[in-house]
C-alpha positions in Angstrom: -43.6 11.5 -21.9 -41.7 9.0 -20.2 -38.2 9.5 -19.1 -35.5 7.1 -20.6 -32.3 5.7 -18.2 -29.0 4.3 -18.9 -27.9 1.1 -17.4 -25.1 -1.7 -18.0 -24.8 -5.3 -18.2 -21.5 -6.8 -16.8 -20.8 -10.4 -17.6 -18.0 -12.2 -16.9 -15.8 -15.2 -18.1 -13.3 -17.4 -16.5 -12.3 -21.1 -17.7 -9.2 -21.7 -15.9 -7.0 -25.3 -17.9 -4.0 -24.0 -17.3 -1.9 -27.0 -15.7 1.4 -25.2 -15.4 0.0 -22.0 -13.5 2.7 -19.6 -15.2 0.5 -15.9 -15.3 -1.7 -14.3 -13.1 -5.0 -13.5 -14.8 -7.9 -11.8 -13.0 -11.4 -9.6 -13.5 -12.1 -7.3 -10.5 -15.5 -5.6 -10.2 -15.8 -3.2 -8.1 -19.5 -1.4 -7.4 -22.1 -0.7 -4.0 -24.3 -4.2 -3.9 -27.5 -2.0 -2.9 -30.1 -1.5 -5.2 -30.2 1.3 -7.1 -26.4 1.6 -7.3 -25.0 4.6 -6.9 -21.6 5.7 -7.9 -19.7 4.2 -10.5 -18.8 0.7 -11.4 -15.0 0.0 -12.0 -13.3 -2.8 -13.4 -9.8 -4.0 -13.0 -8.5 -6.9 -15.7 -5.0 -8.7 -15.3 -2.9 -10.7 -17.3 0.4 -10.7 -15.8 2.8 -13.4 -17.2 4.8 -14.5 -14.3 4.0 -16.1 -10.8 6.2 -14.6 -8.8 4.5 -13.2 -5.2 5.9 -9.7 -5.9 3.5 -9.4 -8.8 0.1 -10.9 -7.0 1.4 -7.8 -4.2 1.4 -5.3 -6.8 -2.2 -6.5 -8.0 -3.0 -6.4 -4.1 -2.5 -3.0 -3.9 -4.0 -2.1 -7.0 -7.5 -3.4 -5.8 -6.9 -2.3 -2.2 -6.8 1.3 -3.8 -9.3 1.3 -6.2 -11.7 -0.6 -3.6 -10.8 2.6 -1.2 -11.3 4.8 -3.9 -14.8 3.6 -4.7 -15.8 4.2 -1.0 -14.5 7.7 -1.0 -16.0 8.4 -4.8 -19.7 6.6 -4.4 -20.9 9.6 -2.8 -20.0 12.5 -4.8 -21.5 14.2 -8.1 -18.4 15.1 -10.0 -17.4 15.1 -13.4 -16.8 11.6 -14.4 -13.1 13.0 -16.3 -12.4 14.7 -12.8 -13.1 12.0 -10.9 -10.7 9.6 -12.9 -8.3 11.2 -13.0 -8.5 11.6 -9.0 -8.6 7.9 -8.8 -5.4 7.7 -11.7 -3.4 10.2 -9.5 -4.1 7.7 -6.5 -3.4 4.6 -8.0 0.2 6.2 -9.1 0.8 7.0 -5.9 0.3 4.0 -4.1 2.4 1.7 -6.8 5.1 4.4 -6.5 5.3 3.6 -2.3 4.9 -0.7 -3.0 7.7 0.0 -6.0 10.2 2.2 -3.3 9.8 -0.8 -0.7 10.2 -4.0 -2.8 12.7 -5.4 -3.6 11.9 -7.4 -6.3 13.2 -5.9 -9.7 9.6 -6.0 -12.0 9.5 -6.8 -15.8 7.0 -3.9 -16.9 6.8 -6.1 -20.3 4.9 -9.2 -18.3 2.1 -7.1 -16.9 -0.9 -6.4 -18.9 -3.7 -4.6 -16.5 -6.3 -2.1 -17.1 -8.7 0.0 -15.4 -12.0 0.9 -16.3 -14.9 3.1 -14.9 -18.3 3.0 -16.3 -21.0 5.9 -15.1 -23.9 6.8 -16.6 -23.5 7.3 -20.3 -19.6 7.6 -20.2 -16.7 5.2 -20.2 -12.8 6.0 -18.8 -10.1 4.0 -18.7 -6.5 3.8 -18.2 -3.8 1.3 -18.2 -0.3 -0.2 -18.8 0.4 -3.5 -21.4 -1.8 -4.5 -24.0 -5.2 -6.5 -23.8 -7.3 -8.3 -26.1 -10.3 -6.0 -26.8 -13.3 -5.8 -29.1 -15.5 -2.7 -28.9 -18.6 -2.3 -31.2 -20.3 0.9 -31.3 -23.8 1.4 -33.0 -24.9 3.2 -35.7 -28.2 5.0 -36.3 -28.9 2.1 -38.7 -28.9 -0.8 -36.6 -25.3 -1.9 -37.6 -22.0 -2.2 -35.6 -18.4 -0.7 -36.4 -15.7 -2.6 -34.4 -12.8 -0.7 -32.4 -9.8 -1.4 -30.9 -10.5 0.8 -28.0 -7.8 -0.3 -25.4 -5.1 0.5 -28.4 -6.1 4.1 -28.5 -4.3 4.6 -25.3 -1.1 6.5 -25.6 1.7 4.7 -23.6 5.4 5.6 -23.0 8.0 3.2 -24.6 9.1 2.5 -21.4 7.0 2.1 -18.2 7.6 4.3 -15.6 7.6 2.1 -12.6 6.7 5.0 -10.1 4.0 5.9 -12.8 2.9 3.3 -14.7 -0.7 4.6 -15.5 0.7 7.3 -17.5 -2.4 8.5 -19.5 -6.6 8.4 -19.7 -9.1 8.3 -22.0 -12.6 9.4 -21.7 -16.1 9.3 -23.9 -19.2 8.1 -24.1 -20.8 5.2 -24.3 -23.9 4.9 -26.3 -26.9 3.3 -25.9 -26.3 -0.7 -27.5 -22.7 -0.3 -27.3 -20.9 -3.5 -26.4 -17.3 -3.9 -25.1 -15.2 -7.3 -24.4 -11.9 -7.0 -22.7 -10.2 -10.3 -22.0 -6.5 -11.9 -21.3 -4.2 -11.7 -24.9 -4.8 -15.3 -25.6 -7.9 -14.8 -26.4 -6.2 -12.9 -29.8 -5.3 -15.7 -31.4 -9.0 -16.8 -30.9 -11.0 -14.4 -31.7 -12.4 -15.2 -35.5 -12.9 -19.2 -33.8 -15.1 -18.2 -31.2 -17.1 -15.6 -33.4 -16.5 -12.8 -30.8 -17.5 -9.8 -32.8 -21.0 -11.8 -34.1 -22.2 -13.3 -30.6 -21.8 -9.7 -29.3 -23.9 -7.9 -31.7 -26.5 -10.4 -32.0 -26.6 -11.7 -28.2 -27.4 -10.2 -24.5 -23.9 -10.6 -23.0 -25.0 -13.0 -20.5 -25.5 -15.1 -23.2 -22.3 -14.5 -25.4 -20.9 -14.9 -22.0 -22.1 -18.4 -21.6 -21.8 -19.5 -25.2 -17.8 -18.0 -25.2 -17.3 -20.4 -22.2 -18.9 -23.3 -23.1 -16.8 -23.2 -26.6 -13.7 -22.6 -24.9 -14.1 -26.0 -23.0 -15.1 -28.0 -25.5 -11.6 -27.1 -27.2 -10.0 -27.8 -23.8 -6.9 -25.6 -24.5 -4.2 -25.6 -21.8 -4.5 -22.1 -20.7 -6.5 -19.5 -18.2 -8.5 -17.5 -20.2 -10.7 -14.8 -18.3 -12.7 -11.8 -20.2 -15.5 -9.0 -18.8 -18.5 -8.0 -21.2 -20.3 -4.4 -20.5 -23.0 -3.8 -22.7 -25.0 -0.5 -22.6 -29.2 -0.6 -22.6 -32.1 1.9 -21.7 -34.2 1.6 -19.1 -38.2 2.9 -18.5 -38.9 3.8 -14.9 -41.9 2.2 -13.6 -44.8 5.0 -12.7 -42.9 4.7 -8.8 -39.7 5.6 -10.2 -41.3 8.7 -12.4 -40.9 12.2 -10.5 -44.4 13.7 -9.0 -46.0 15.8 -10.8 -49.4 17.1 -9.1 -52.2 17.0 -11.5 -54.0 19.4 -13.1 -57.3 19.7 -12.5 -59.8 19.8 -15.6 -61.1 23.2 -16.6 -64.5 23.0 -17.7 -65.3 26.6 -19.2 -69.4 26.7 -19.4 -71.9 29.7 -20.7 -75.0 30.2 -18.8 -77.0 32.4 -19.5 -77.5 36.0 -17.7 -80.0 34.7 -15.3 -78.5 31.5 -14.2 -74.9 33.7 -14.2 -77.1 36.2 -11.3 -78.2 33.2 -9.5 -74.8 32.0 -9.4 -73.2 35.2 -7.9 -76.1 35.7 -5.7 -75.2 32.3 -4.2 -71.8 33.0 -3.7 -72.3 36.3 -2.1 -74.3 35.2 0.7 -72.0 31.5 1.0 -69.2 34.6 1.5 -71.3 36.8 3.6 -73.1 33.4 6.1 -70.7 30.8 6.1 -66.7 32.2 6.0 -65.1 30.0 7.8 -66.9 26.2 6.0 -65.8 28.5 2.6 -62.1 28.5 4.1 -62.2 24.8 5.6 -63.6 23.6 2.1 -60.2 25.8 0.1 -57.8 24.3 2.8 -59.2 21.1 2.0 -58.6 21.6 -1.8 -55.0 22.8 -1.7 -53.7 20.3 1.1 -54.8 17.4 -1.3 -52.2 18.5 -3.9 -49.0 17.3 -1.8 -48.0 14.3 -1.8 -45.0 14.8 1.2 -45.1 16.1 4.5 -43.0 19.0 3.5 -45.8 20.4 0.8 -48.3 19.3 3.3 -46.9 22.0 5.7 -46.2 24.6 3.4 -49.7 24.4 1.7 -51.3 24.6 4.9 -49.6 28.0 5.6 -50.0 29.2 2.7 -53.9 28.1 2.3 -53.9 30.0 6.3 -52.3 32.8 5.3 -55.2 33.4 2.5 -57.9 32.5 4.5 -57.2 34.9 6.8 -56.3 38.0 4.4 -59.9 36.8 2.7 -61.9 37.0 6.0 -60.2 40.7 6.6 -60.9 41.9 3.4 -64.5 40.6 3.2 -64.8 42.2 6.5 -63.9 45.7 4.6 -66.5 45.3 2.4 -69.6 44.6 4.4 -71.0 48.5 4.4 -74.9 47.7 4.6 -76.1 48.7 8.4 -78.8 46.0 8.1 -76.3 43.6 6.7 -73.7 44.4 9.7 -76.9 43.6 12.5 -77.7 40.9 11.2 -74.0 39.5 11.2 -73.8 40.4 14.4 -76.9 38.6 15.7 -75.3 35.4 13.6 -71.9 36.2 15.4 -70.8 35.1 11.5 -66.9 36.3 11.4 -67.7 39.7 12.5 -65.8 39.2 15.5 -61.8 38.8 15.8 -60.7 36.4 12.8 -57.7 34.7 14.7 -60.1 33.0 16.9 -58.5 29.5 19.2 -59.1 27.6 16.4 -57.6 29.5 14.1 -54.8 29.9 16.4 -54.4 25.9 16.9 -54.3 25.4 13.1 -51.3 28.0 13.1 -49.3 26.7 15.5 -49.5 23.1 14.2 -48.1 23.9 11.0 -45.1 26.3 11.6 -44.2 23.6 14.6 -44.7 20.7 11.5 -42.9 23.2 9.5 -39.2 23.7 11.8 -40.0 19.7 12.9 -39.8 18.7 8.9 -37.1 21.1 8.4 -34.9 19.9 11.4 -35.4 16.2 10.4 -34.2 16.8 7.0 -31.2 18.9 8.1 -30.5 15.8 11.1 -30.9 13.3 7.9 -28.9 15.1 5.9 -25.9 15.3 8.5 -26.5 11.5 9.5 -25.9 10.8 6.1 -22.2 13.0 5.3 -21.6 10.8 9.3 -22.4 8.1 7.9 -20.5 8.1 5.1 -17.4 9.3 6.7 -17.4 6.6 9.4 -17.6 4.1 6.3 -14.8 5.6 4.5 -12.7 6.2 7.9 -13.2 2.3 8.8 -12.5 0.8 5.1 -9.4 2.7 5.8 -8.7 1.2 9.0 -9.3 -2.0 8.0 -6.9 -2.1 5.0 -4.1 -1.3 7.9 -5.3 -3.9 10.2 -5.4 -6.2 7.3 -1.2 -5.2 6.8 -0.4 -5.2 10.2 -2.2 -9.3 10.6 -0.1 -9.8 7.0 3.2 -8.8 8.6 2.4 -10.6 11.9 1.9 -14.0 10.0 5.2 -13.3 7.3 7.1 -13.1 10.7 5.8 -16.5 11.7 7.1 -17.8 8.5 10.0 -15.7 8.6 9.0 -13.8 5.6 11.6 -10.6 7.1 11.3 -9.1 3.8 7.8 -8.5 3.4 6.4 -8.1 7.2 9.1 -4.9 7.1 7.2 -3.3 4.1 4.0 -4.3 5.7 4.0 -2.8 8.5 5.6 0.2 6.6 2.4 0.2 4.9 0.0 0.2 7.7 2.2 2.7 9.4 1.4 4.9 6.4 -2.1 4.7 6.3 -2.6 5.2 10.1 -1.2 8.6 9.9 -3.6 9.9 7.3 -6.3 8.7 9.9 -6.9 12.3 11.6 -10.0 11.5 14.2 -11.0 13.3 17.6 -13.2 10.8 18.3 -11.9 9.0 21.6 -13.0 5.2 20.3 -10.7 6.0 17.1 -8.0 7.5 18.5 -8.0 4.4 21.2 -8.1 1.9 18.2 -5.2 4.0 16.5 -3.2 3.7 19.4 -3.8 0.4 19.6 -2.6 -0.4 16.2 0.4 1.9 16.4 1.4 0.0 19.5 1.0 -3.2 17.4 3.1 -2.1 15.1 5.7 -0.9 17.5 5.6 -4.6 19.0 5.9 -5.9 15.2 9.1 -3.8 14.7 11.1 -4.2 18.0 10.2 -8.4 16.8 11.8 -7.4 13.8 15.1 -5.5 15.2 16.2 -9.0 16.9 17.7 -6.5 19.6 19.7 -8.7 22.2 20.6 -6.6 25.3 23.7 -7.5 27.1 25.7 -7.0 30.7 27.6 -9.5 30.7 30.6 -8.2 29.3 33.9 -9.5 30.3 37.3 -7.5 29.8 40.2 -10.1 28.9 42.6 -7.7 28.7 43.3 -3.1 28.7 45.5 -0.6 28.1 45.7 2.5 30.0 44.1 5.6 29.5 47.3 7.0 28.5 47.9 5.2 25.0 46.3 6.1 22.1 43.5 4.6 21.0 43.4 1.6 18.6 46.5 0.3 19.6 44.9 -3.3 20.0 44.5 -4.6 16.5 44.0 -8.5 15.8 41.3 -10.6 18.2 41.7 -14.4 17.7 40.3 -17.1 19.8 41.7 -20.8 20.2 40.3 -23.1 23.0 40.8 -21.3 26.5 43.3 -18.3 25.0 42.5 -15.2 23.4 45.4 -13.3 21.3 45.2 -9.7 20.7 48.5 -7.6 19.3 49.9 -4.2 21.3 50.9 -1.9 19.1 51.7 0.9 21.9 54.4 -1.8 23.3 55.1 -3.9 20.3 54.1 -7.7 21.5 51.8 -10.2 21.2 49.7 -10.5 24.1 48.6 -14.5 25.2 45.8 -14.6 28.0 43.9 -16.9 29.6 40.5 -17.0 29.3 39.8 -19.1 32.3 42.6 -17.4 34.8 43.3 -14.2 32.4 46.9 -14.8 32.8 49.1 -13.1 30.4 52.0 -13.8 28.6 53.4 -11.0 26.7 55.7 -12.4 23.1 58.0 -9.5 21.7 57.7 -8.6 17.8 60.4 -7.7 15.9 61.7 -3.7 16.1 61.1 -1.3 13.8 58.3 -3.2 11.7 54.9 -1.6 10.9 51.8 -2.4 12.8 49.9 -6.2 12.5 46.7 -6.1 11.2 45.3 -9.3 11.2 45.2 -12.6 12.6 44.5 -16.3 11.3 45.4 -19.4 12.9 46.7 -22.2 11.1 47.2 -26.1 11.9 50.0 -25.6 14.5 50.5 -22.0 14.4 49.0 -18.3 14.2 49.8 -16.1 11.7 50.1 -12.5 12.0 49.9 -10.2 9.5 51.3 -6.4 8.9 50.0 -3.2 7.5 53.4 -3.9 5.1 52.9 -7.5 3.7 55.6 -9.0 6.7 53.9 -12.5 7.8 55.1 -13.6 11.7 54.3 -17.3 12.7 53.4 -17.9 16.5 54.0 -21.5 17.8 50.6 -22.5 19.4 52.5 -25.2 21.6 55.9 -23.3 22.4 54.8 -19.6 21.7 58.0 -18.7 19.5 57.4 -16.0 16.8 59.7 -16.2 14.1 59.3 -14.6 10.2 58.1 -16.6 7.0 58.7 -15.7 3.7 55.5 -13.9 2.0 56.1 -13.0 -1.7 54.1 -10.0 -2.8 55.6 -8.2 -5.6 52.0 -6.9 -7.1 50.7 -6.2 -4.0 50.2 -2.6 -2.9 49.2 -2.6 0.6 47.9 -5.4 3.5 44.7 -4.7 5.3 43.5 -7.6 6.1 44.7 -11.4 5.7 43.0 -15.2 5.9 44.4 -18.3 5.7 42.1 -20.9 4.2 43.3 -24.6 3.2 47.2 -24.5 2.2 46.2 -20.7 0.7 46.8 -17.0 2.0 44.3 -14.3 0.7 45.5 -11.3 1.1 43.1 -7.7 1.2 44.1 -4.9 -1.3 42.1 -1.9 -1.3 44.5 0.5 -3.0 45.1 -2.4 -6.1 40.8 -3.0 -6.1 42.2 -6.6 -5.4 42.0 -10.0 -3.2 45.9 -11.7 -3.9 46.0 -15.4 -2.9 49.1 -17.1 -2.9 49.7 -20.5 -2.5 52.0 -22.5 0.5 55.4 -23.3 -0.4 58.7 -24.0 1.5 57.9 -22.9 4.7 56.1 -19.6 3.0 54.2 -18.6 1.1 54.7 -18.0 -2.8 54.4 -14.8 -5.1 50.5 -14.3 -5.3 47.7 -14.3 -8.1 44.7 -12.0 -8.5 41.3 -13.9 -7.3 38.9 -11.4 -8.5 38.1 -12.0 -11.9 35.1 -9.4 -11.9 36.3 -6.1 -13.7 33.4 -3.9 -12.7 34.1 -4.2 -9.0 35.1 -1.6 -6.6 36.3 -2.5 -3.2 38.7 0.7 -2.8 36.6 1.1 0.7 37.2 -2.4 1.8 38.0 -2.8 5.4 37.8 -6.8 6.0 37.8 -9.9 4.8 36.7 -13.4 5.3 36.5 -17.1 3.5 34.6 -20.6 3.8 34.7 -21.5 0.6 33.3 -18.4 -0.7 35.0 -15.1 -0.8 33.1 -12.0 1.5 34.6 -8.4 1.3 33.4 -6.0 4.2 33.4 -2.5 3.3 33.5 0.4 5.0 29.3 1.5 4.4 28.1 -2.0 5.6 27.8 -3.3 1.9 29.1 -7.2 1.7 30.1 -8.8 -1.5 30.7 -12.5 -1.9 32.4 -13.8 -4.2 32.7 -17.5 -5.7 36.2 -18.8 -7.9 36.3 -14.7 -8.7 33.4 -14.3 -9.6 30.9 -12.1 -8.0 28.0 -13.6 -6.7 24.5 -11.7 -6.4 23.7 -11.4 -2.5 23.2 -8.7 -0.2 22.2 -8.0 3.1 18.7 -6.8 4.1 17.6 -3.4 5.4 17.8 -3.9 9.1 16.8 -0.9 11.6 17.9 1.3 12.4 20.1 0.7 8.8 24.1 -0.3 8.7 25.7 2.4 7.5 29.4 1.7 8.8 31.1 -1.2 9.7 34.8 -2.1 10.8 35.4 -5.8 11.0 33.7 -9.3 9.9 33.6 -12.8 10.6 32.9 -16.0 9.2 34.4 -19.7 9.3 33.8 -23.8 6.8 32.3 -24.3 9.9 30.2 -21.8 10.4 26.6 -20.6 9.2 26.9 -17.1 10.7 28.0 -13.9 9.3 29.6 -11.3 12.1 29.9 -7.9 11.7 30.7 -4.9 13.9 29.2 -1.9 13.6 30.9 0.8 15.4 28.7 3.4 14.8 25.2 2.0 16.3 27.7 0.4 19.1 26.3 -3.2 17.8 27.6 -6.3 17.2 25.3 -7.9 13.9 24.5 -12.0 13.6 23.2 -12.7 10.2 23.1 -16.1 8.6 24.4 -17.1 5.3 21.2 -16.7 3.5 21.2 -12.8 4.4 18.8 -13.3 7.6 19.2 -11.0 10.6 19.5 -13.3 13.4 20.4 -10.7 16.4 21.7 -7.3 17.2 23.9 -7.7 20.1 23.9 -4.3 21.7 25.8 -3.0 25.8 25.8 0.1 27.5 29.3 -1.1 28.1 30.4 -0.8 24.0 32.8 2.1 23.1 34.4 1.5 19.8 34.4 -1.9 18.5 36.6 -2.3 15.7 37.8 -6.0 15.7 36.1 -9.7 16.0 36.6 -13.6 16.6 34.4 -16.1 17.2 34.0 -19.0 19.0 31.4 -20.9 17.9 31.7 -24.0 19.8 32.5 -22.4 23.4 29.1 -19.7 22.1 31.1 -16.4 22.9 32.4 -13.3 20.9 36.0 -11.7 21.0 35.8 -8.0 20.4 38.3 -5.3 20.8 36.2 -1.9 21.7 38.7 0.6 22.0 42.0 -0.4 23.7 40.0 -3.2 25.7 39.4 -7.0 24.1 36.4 -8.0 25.7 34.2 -11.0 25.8 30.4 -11.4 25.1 27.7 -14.2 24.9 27.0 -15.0 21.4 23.3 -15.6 22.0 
């Protein structure tokens, strides 16, 4: 009776018309190309309405980690449920790390993908979305009942985006089953290109080929791309039938009594004259019946083992004196039975015997090697393949990305345990790779060549310099802790020291106008300083809504002034000599910038505050930018700095003693770091003259700006 197998037939279709390029559609198969296949087959299908390369990544690692999976799985008998749900529980956690280290917010209602394993007899599959499906199950009778199989799947309202595969189903598959899954524009399709009828009547290579051909000949505008399984039996070939030794034919005769004594008289004397030919002829027999080495051996022990026990007990019972001469005078087996023949025979098969049994343990461990070393380098690759990715996306100053690549290889290299000395000196090479990849990505500029403009004593309090501005060869900085203005060279650091008035609160910023610089104080007073003749006197500064001063910029004929306590920028306009009572600029009602701590203008608005977060703003309203995750991260920050001019964004963080260069598209351009930093807590630039003002502490200071 011949034994019956389960196979399936995958055929696939893809006409791609689209002109526009506006989804991303896709069928991934996923199986060992060796014949016979072993392990399961598994099947990803995407329809994902949007271009964007956030999406194509999230595909990316989808098939990275059911690709890994199948490596790790192809091996292993397991319950085809179990295993599922193994490779489920993976594929979760791996969107869940992509999802925590993009940045690209994802429409969950765009993507339509679906997973699929088919094993012997059964059928699993999970998913998120909807796709166009058509299952047709048969019936005892030859007929087909159609299914909407992928709808069967229970899915949340809303997607999860740390767990989007949020449920499974698994059943069987019968024998003449047929399933098409496809992209959802096949839907509005389906009763046009007969799906349901070229599937129950056709092998699916063909449906395959006539669905495609009838798709081009409409020549519709679109990508359309579908996977058919069908389910069929198979009849092994006699090779592929398990061994069965055959039995030999009994043939029960009757003689009669006298032939019956002749025949037992002959066998008596064969046993009694000729032993050991009686033994040879049995081995003989027996050894036939194995087809392998391993019955081969055994048999032959076994068949031994007999032979021997026979000769002993026909030994036993020879009693006849005249019998026992003449055996002796044959020398017929009388003598010892384990003669050097006998012996030899032995020998050869228990050494056969531990040789077969060593060489199957040896395979057996070359294999479980074997397939370790294959799963342990499919791992390694996939990080090599980041760490190249990120490499390249910093050549095209992709900063974004590289970062969460080489986060990603960083991952995988740790779960790569090994004492092996060639692995461990390919992990360290990697790791240092990455290492390399990452101090790239810092931008880290190391500088000495610090220059001190001008210091206080140890004996005053700290931050009692407050306001850095540059102008051609002079720095300005403001002494609290003696109440001036402090002019200095940059070239001769000579110093001229201009008086404020008494009794006034502390000046907290400066900006420099056409002919003068204006100072600003912590209480909304606004003192102009004569570039030319270096005479400070008052100008009138109208601020009746205003609740406190931290920081102030002059841009045009207008002065925009920073409110933290009133969540507000004020900007009033010049007029007679002054400057006139001031209007809110922020328009924005949902924005908080209680924590502000700077502020500066080209034509757009930016807002400091105090955890490193920038705002910009654009005629009030709030623009969407931010900066990017930099490492180690900005956490704190005391001062910025931009200019019209300018394309640089400049802010001090005091905490990681660093002085940050972005540009105005959010680009980390250095991280100007010195052993020499303290505190910084103030900054100017001069762009044209390529140097920094800072005030670290009670020193203002002078760096490269590189």
């Amino acid at each position: 009776m011949s034994e019956e197998l389960q196979h399936f037939r995958i055929a696939e279709i893809e006409v791609a018309k689209s002109v526009s390029d506006e989804a991303i559609v896709g069928v991934f198969r996923f199986e060992n190309p060796g014949r016979p296949r072993q392990g399961p087959t598994l099947l990803v299908v995407a329809d994902i309405h949007s271009t964007l390369y956030a999406y194509e990544r999230l595909l990316d690692v989808i098939n990275a980690t059911v690709e890994q999976m199948r490596f790790l799985v192809s091996q292993v008998e397991q319950d085809p449920l179990g295993r599922f749900e193994k490779l489920v529980q993976r594929l979760n956690e791996a969107i869940a790390d992509f999802m925590r280290e993009e940045a690209t917010p994802f429409q969950w209602s765009r993507i339509n993908i679906f997973v699929m394993e088919l094993s012997e007899g059964h059928l699993c599959f999970t998913g998120t979305g909807r796709l166009m499906n058509v299952f047709l199950q048969k019936q005892p009778d030859g007929t087909f009942r159609n299914f909407d199989l992928l709808g069967s799947l229970e899915q949340p309202a809303q997607v999860e985006s740390t767990k989007p595969f949020a449920s499974i189903i698994c059943g069987d598959i019968g024998i003449g089953d047929v399933l098409i899954v496809g992209t959802n524009n096949f839907e509005r399709l389906r009763s046009d290109l007969k799906l349901a009828d070229r599937l129950a009547t056709l092998p699916p290579v063909t449906a395959a080929m006539e669905i495609k051909q009838d798709l081009e000949r409409r020549s519709i505008p679109d990508d359309f791309v579908a996977v058919i399984v069908s389910s069929f039996e198979t009849k092994p070939t006699t090779a592929q039938l398990p061994f069965k030794p055959a039995t030999p034919e009994v043939v029960q005769d009757v003689p009669t009594a006298s032939v019956q004594k002749l025949q037992n008289a002959a066998q008596e004397a064969e046993q009694r004259l000729a032993p050991a030919g009686s033994s040879i002829k049995r081995l003989s027999d027996v050894s036939s019946g194995f087809k392998s080495l391993l019955g081969k051996a055994v048999g032959l022990l076994g068949v031994t083992r007999r032979w021997i026990m026979g000769l002993l007990s026909r030994k036993g019972r020879v009693k006849d004196p005249v019998a026992l001469a003449s055996l002796r005078g044959l020398n017929a087996g009388y003598r010892s039975m384990l003669t050097k023949k006998h012996k030899t025979i032995i020998w050869g098969a228990a050494i056969a015997l531990v040789c077969i049994i060593v060489g199957l343990a040896w395979w057996s461990h070359a294999r479980k090697v074997a397939a370790e070393t294959a799963a342990w380098n499919a791992t390694y690759d996939s990080a090599m393949d980041q760490r190249n990715r990120a490499e390249s996306d910093l050549v095209y100053g992709n900063e974004l990305r590289a970062r969460s690549e080489i986060d990603g290889s960083e991952k995988i290299i740790q779960s790569l345990q090994t004492k092996v000395a060639e692995r461990q000196a390919r992990l360290q090479k990697i790791e240092t790779d990455l290492n390399t990849l990452r101090e790239r990505l810092k931008k880290v500029v190391k500088t000495d060549n610090v220059t001190e403009l001008y210091g206080l004593p140890a004996s005053v309090a700290s931050g009692s310099l407050s306001a850095a501005l540059l102008t051609g060869d002079n720095a300005y900085v403001a002494d609290q802790s003696a109440r001036e203005i402090v002019k200095i060279s940059i070239t001769t650091k000579e110093t001229k020291h201009i008086k404020l008035p008494d009794g006034g609160a502390p000046v907290v910023s400066a900006t420099e106008g056409k002919d003068s610089i204006l100072f600003a104080t912590a209480d909304g007073k606004l003192l102009a300083l004569n570039k030319s003749t270096d005479l400070l006197k008052p100008l009138p500064w109208s601020h009746a809504k205003t609740s406190s001063t931290i920081d102030a910029v002059l841009y045009t004929s207008k002065l925009y002034r920073l409110d933290p306590p009133g969540n507000q920028v004020w900007r009033s306009v010049s007029s007679g000599g002054g400057y006139g009572s001031e209007t809110a600029y922020i328009k924005a009602t949902d924005v908080t910038i209680s924590d502000a701590v700077s502020l500066a203008i080209d034509s757009n608005v930016y807002i400091l505050k105090s955890d490193g977060t920038l705002l910009q703003f654009l005629s009030g309203g709030q623009v969407g930018f931010s900066l990017p995750t930099i490492d180690p991260p900005l956490r704190a920050a005391s001062s910025l700095w931009t200019s019209t001019d300018s394309t640089l964004l400049v802010i001090t963080d005091p905490a990681e003693k660093r002085v940050l260069v972005f540009d105005k598209n959010g680009t980390l351009k250095a991280q100007i770091t010195s052993t020499q930093f303290r505190a910084l807590r103030n900054v100017y630039v001069d762009e044209t003259a390529k140097r920094i003002a800072l005030i670290d502490d009670n020193r203002l200071i002078l760096v490269p700006l590189p």
